[in-house]
C-alpha positions as a printed NumPy array, in Angstrom:
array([[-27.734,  10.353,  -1.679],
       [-29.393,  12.608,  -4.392],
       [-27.863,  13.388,  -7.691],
       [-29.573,  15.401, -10.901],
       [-30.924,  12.43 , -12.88 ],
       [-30.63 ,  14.472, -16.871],
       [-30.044,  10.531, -17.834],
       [-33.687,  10.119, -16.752],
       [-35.3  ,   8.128, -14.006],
       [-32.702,   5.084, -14.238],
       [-32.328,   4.621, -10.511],
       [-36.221,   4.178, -10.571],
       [-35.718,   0.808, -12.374],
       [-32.768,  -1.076, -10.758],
       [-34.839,  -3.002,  -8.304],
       [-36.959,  -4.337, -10.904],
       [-33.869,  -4.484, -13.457],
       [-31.413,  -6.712, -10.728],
       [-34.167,  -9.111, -10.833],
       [-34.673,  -9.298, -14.346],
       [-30.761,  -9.601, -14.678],
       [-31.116, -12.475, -11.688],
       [-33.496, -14.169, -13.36 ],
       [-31.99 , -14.319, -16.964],
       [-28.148, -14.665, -15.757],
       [-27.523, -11.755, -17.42 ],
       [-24.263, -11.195, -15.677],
       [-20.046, -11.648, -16.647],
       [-20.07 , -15.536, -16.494],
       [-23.818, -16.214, -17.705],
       [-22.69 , -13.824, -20.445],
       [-19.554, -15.768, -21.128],
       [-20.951, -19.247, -20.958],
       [-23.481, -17.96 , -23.582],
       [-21.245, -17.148, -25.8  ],
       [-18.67 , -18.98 , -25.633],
       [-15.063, -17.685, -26.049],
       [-15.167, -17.124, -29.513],
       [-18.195, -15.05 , -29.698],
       [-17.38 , -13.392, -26.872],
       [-14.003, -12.583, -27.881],
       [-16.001, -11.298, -31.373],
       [-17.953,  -9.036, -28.805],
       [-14.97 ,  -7.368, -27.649],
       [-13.727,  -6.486, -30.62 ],
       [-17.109,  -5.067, -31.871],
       [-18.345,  -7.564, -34.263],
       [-21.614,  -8.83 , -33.906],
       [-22.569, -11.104, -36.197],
       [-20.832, -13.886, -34.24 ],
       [-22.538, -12.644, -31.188],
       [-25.842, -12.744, -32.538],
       [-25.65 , -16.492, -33.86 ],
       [-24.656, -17.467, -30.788],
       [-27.707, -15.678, -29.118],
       [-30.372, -17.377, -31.14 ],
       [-32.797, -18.985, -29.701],
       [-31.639, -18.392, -26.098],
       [-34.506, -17.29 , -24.896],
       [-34.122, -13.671, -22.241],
       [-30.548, -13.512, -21.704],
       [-29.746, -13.768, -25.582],
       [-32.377, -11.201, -25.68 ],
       [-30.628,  -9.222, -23.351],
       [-27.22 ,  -9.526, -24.995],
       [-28.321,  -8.301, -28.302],
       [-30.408,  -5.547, -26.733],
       [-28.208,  -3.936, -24.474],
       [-24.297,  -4.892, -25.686],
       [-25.185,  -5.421, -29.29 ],
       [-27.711,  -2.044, -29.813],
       [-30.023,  -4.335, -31.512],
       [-33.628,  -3.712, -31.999],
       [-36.038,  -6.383, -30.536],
       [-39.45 ,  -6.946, -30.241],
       [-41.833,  -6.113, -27.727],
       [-42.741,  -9.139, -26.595],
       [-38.927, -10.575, -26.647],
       [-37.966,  -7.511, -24.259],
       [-40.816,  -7.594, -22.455],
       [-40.196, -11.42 , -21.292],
       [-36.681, -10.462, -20.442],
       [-37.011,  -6.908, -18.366],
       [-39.728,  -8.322, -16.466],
       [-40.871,  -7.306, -13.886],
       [-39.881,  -3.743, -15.643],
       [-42.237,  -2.998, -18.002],
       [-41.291,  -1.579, -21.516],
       [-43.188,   1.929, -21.339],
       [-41.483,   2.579, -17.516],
       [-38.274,   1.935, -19.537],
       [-38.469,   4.398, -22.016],
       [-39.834,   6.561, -19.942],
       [-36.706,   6.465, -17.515],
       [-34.243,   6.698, -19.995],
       [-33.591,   3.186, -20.865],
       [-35.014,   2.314, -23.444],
       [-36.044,   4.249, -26.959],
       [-39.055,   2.831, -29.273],
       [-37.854,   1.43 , -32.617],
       [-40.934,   1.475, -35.423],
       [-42.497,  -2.092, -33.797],
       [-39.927,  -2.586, -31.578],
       [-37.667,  -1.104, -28.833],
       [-33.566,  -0.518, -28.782],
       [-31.535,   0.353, -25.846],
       [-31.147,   3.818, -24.865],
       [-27.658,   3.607, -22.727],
       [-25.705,   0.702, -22.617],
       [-26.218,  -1.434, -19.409],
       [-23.682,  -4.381, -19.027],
       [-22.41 ,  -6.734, -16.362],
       [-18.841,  -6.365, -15.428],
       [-16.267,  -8.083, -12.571],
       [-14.223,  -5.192, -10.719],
       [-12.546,  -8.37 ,  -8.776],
       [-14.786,  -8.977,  -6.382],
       [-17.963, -10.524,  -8.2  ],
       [-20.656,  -8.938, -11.248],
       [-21.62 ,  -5.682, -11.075],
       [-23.895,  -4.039, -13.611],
       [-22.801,  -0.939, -14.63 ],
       [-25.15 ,   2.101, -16.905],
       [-23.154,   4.533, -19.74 ],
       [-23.599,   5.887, -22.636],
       [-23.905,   3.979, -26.216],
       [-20.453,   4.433, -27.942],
       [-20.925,   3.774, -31.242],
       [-18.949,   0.367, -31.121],
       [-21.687,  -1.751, -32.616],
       [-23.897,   0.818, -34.236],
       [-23.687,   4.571, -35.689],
       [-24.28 ,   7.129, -32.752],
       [-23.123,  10.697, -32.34 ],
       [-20.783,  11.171, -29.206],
       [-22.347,  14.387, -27.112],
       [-20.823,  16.473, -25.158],
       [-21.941,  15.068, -22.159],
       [-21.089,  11.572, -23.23 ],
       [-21.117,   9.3  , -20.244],
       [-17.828,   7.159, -21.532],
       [-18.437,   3.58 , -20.395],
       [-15.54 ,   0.748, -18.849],
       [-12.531,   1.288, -20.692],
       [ -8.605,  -0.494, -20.673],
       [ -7.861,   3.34 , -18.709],
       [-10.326,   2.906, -16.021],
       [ -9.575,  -0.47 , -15.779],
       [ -6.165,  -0.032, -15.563],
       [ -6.897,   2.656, -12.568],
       [ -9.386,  -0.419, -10.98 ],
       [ -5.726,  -2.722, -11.062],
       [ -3.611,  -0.035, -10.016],
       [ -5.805,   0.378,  -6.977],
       [ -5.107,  -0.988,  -3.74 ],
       [ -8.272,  -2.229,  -2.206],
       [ -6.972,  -2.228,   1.725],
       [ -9.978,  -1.602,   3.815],
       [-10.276,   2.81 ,   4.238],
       [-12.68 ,   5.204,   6.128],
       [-13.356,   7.446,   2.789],
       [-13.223,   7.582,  -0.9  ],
       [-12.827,  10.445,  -2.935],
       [-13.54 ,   9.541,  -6.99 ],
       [-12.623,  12.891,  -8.652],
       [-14.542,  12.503, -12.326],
       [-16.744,   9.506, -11.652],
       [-18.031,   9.122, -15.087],
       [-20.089,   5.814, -15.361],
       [-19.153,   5.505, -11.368],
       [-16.852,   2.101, -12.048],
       [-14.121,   3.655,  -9.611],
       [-16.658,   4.428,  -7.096],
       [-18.918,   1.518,  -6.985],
       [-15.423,  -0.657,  -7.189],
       [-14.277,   1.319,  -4.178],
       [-17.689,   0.817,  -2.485],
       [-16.327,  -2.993,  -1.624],
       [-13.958,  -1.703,   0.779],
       [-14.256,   2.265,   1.614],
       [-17.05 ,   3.059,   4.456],
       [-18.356,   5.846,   2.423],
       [-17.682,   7.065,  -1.164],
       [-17.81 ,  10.552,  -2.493],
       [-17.957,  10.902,  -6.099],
       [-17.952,  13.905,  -7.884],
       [-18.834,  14.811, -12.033],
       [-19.185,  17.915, -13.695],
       [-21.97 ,  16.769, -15.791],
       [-25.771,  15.894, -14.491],
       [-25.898,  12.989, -16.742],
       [-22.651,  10.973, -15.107],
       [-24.196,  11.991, -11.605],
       [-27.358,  10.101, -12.766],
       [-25.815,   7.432, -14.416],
       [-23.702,   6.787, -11.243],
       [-26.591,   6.78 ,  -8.769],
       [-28.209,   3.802, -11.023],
       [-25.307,   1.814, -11.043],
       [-25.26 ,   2.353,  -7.109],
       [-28.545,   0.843,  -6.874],
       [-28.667,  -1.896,  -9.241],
       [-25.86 ,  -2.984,  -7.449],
       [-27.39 ,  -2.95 ,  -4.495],
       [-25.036,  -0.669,  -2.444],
       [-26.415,   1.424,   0.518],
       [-27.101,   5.174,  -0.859],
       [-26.107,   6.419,   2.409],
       [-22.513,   5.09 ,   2.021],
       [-22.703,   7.381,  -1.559],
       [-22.206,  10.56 ,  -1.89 ],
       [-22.47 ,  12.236,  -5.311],
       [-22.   ,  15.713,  -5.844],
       [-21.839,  18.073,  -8.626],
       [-18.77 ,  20.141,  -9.565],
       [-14.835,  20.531, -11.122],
       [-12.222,  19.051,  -9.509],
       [-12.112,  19.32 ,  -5.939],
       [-14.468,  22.026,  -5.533],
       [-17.269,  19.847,  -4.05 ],
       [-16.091,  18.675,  -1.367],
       [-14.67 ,  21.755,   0.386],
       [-12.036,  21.347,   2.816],
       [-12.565,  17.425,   3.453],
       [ -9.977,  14.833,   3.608],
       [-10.001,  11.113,   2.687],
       [ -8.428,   8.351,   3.23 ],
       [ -8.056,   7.609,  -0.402],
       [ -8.123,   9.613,  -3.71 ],
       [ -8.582,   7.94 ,  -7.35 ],
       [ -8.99 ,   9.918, -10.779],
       [ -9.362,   9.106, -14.119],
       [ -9.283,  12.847, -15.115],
       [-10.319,  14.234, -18.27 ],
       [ -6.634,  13.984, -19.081],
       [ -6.558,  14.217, -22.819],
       [ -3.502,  16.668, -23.625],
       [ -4.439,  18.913, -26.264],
       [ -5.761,  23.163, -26.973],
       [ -7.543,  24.401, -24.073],
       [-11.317,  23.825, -25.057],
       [-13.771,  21.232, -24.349],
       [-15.441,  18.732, -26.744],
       [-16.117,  16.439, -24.995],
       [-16.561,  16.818, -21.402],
       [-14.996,  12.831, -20.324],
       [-11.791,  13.632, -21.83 ],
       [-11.359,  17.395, -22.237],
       [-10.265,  19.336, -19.209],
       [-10.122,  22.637, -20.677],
       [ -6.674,  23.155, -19.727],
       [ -4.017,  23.863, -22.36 ],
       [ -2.093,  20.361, -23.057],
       [ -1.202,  18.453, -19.512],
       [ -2.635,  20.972, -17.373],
       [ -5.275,  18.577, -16.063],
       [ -2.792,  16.136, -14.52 ],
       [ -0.68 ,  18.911, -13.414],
       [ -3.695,  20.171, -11.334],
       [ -4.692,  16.619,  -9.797],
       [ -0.929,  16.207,  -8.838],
       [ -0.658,  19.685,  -7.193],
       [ -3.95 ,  19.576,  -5.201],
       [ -4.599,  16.248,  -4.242],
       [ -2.029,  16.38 ,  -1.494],
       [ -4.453,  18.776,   0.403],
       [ -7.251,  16.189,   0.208],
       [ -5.614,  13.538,   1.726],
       [ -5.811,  12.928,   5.589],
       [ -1.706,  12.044,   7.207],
       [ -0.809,   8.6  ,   5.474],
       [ -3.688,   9.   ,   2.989],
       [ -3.019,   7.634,  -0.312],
       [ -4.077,   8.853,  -4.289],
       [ -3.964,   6.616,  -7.439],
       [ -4.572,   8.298, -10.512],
       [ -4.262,   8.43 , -13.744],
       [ -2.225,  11.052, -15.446],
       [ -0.298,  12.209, -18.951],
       [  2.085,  14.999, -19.371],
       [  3.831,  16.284, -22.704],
       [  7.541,  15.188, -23.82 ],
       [  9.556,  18.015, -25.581],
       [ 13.663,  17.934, -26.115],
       [ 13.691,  17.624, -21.901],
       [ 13.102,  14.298, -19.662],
       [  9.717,  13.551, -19.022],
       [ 10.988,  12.893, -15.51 ],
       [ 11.66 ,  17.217, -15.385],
       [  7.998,  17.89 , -16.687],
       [  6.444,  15.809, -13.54 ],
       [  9.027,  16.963, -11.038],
       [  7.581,  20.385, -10.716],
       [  4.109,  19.35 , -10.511],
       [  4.725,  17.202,  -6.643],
       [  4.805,  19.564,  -3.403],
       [  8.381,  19.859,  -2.15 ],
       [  6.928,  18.859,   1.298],
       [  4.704,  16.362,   2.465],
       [  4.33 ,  13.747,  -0.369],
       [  5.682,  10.361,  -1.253],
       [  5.278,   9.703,  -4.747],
       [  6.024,   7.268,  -7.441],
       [  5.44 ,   8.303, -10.501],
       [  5.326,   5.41 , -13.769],
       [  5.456,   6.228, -17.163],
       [  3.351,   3.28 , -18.986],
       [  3.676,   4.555, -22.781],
       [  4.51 ,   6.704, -25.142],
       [  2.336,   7.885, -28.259],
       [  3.732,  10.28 , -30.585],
       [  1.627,  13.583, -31.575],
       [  0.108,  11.85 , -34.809],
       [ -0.955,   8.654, -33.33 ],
       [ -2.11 ,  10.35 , -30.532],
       [ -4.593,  12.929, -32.63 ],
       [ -5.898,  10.279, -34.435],
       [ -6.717,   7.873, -31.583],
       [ -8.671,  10.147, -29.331],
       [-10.171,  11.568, -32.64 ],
       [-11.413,   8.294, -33.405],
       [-12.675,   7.728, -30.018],
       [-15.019,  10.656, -30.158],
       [-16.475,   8.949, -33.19 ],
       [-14.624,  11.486, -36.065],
       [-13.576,  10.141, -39.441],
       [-10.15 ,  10.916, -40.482],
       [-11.06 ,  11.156, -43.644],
       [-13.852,  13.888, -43.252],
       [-12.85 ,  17.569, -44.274],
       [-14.337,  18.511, -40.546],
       [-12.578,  15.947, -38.78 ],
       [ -9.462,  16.697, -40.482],
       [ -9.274,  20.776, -40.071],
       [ -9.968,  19.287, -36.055],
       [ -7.16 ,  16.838, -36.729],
       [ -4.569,  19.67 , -38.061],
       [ -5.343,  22.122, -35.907],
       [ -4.756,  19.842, -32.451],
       [ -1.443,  19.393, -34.09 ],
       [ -0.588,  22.587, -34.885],
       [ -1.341,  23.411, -31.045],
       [  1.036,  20.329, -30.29 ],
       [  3.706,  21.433, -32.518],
       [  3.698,  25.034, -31.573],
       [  4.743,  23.851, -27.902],
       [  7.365,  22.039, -28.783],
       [  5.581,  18.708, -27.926],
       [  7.46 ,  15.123, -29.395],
       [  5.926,  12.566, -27.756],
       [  2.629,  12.375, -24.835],
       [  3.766,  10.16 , -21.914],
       [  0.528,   8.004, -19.956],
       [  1.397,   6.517, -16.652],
       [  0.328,   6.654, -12.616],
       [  0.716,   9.218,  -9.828],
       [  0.609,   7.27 ,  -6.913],
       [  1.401,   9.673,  -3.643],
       [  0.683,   9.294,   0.262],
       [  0.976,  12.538,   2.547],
       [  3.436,  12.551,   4.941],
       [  4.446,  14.949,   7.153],
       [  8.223,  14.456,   5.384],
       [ 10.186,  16.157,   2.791],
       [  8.839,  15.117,  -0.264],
       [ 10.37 ,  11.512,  -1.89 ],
       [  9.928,  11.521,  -5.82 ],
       [ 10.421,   8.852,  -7.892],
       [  9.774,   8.798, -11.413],
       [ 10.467,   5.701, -13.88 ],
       [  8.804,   4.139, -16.569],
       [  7.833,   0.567, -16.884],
       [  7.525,  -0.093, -20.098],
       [  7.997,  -3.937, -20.163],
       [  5.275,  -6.643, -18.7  ],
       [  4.166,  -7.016, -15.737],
       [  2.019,  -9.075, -13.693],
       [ -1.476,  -6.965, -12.543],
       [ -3.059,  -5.949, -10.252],
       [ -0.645,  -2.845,  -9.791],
       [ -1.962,  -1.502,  -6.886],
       [ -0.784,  -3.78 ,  -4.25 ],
       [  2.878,  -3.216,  -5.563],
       [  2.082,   0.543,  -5.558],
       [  0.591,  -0.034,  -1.56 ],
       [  4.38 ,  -1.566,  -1.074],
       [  6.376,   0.527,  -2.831],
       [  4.935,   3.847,  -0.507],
       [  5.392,   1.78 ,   2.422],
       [  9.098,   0.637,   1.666],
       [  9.653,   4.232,   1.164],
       [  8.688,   4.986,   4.215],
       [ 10.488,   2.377,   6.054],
       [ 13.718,   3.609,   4.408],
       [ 13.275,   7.536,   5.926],
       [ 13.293,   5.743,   8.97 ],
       [ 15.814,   3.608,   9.176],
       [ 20.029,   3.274,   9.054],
       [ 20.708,   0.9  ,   6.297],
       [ 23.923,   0.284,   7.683],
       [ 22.513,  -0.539,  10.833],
       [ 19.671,  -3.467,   9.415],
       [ 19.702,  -6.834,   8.295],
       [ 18.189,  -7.694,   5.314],
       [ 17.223, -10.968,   2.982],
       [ 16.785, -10.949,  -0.701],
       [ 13.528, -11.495,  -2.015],
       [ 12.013, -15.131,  -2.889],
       [ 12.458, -16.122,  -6.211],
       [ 15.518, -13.339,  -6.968],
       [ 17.653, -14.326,  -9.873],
       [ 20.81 , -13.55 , -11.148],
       [ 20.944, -13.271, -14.845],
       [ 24.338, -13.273, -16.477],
       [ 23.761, -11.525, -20.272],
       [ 26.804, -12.104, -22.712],
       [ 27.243, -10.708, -26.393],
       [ 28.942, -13.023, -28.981],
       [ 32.461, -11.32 , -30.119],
       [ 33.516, -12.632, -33.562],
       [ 37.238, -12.599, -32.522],
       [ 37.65 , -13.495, -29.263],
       [ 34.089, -15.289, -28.784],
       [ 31.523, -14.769, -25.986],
       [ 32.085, -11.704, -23.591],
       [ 30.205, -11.265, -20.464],
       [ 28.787,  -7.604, -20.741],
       [ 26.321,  -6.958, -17.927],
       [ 24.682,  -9.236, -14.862],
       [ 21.217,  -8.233, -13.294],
       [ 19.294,  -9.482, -10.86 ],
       [ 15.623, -10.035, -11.486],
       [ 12.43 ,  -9.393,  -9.524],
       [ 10.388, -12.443, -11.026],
       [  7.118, -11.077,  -9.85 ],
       [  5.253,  -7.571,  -9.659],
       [  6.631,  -5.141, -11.925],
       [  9.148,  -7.931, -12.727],
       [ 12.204,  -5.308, -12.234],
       [ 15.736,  -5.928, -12.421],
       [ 18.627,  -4.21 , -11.616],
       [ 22.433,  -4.431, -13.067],
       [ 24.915,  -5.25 , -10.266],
       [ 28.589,  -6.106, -10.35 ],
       [ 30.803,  -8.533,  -8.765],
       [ 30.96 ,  -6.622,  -5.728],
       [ 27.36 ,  -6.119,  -5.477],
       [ 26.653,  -9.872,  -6.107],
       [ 28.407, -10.662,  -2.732],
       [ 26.846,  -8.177,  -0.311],
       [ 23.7  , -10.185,  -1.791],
       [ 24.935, -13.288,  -1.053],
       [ 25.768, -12.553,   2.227],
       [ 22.248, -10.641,   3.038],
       [ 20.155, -13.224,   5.734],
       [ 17.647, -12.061,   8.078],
       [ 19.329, -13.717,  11.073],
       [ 22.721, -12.886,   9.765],
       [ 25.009,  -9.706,   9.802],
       [ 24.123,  -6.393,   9.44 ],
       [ 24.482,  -4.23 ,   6.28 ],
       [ 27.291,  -2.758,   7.672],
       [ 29.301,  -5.831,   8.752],
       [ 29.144,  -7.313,   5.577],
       [ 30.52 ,  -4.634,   4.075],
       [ 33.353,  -4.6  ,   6.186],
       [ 33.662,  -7.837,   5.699],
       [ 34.086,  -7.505,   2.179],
       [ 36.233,  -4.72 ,   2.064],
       [ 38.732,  -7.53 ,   3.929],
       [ 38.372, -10.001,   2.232],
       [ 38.878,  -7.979,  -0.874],
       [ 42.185,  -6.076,   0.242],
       [ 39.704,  -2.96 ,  -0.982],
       [ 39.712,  -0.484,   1.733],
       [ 38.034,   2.066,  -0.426],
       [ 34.64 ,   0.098,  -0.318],
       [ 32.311,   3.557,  -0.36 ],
       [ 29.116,   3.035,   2.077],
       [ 27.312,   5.683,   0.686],
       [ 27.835,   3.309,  -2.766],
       [ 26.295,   0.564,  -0.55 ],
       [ 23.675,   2.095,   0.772],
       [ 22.736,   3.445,  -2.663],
       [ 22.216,  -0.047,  -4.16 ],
       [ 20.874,  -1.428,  -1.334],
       [ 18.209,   1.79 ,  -1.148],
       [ 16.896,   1.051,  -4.569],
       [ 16.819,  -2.518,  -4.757],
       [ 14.839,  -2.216,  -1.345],
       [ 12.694,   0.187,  -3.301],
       [ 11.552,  -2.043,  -6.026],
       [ 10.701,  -5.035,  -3.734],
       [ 14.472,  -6.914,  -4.314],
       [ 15.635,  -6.661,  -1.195],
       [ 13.697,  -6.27 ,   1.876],
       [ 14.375,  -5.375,   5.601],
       [ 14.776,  -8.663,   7.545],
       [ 11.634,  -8.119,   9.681],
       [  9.373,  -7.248,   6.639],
       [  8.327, -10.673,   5.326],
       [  5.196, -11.133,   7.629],
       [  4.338,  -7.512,   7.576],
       [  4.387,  -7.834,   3.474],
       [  2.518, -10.991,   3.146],
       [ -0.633,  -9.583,   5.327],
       [ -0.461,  -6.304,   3.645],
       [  0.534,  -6.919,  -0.105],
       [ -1.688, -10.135,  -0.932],
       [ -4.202,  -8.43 ,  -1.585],
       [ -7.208, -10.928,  -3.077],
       [ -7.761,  -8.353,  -6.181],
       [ -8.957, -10.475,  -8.973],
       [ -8.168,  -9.946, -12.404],
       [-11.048,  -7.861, -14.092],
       [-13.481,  -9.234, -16.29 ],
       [-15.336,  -6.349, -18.048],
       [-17.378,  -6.607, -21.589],
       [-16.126,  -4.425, -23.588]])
């Protein structure tokens, strides 16, 4: 593995470095037991104060904290006893490190973080969070709720190849690195490259299972295929320049998701799969008809979630903010109006955020787009894993012709409006998923039979509705209606085919543990 190393000689250290960290517990629970929850929870939302009372007089590790999550400035002698067996002038001069008058303050920030399957230390660039610092160009944008959001809606089923499109920091590649053979990652910028190839060997990850390599988009890796694609894009919808090269594609508005969704098809191998993060503009029209155009016609299954909404001015301002601008600054405000201007000019209400989740087939394309806007229970990317393979089942099989069961824990939920004349009227029932994505579904009278007579050792689909159209006197019972109802619940995990329980519990329990960053 070889990658420019602009960020200095960082890779040089990480031997020494892990054993510093060893030695001092510098990691997510020695951090955390440190602290305690309420200083920690102080850390996260950038106040240090707390954080430094409760890192007095705790000898390296509270030396380490304030030096390398706080930006403090320490001592020689205090760093020295906690980077040992790195010494302070081999830090600076890699990169780590910058002198202080007497003392020494950290160059980068260099944190322990849990992608789910145990600490990880992790090398990016200071953000400005707990003191002043200008935001380059080439700013190396450390673990955020986006990329950890990506990490969750990742399924981590064992693969041949990774492909990280944008590495950044490298959190999506050194994550995948648990259970991909090899890992490809690819930046634009020298300094994410560098920063990437530290992480990879602090951690302690074989450099031959790593490849890095320099370049937009998918022009590294020529005409390869993997078995899996993730991206967390420089997806930032706005005028078609760059800033900032972690959030700015250079594309006008949502031109940098549209690209990731047209072209990552080709990099797949048949049944690979791509999660990745994406946001498109929302004018007088559907979102749903801005994405549509953007998936191959051929060859793709792809669901498609809409997590939120910002509108234009919240949306300025946040990513404005981000890039360490004050709003109230003549400079940051002619940037401020003139992003908006671009926005209003196209027409643009509202900036959807969301997943692309797509596997290639060798099938006419199956699109679904839908926004989940309510809670859910996380990790995502098992559900997404699920949801692609229920699709599939269903362009292979009759409905009509299966049995199916509904899914454990299914409830019916009967919601009723209060009527100040006649009293309580029944308006609606639905029947809730009470896990996952937590979906539910409104279903008549009609509907809430079939269900009841769904078993996996019982009658098929078809039978029951015949059935039903008997016992009903209704001889007009439509089985394309049927099959309609059926087909969706099926797709969000309600009802499942009668042979899929086993198949779903050794696939979809995945043991992805919640994340437990610093940030």
């Amino acid at each position: 593995m070889s990658a420019p190393d602009s960020a200095g000689e960082l890779y040089s250290l990480a031997a020494g470095l892990r054993i510093a960290f060893q030695n001092a517990d510098y990691t997510t629970d020695g951090v955390l037991d440190l602290l305690g929850d309420e200083a920690h929870g102080a850390l996260g939302r950038g106040e240090p104060v707390p954080v430094r009372r409760a890192c007095a007089d705790s000898g390296s590790l509270g030396t380490l904290i304030r030096l390398l999550l706080l930006g403090d400035t320490c001592t020689r002698s205090q760093v020295s006893a906690a980077l040992s067996p790195v010494g302070i002038d081999e830090a600076i001069g890699a990169g780590l490190l910058d002198a202080d008058g007497a003392g020494v303050c950290a160059a980068v920030d260099l944190r322990p973080v849990d992608l789910g399957s145990g600490n990880r230390w992790l090398f990016s660039d200071l953000d400005g969070t707990m003191r002043r610092k200008a935001i380059t160009e080439d700013h190396v944008l450390g673990v955020g709720h986006a990329s950890l959001s990506l990490l969750r809606a990742t399924a981590t089923n064992p693969v041949g190849s990774v492909l990280d499109v944008g590495t950044g920091c490298g959190v999506q590649a050194i994550h995948a690195a648990d259970f991909a053979g090899h890992v490809t990652a690819t930046d634009i910028t020298d300094r994410s490259l560098a920063m990437t190839r530290a992480g990879v060997a602090i951690n302690g990850i074989d450099p031959a299972r790593v490849t890095l390599s320099k370049g937009a988009w998918f022009g590294p890796v020529g005409g390869r295929q993997f078995d899996l694609i993730v991206a967390n894009p420089p997806f930032v919808v706005g005028p078609p320049e760059v800033t900032h090269t972690y959030r700015d594609s250079g594309l006008d508005l949502d031109g940098a998701s549209e690209l990731m969704c047209r072209t990552a098809p080709k990099f797949l191998t048949e049944g690979g799969n791509a999660a990745m993060l994406a946001s498109w503009v929302i004018t007088d029209d559907d979102w749903r008809a801005r994405i549509s155009p953007w998936i191959p016609d051929t060859g793709v299954d792809a669901w498609v979630v809409q997590r939120d909404v910002a509108d234009p001015a919240l949306y300025v301002g946040t990513w404005l903010r981000d890039a360490g601008h004050d709003p109230r600054d003549p400079a940051s405000a002619e940037l401020a109006d003139r992003w908006l201007r671009h926005l209003d000019r196209a027409g643009v209400s509202g900036i959807g955020f969301g997943f692309v989740f797509l596997r290639r087939t060798d099938e006419p394309t199956d699109l679904l787009a839908e926004e989940l806007g309510h809670s859910f229970d996380d990790p995502l990317g098992p559900e997404a894993d699920d949801y692609l393979r229920r699709t599939a089942w269903l362009r292979t099989h009759d409905l009509m012709s299966e049995r199916f069961c509904v899914a454990d824990g299914a409830a019916l939920e009967r919601v009723a409006t209060l009527n100040p004349d006649t009293g309580w009227q029944d308006v609606v029932m639905r029947i809730h998923r009470p896990d996952g994505p937590r979906w539910s579904h409104e279903i008549d009278t009609l509907g809430q039979a079939l269900l009841a007579g769904l078993r996996p050792d019982g009658l098929t689909l078809g039978e029951i509705t015949e059935l039903l159209s008997v016992a009903t006197g209704d001889e007009r019972i439509d089985d394309d209606a049927v099959e309609n109802l059926v087909e969706g619940l099926i797709r969000h995990g309600i009802v499942l085919p009668a042979r899929w329980n086993n198949d779903c519990r050794e696939t979809s329990g995945h043991s992805q543990q919640l994340l437990r960053p610093f940030i």
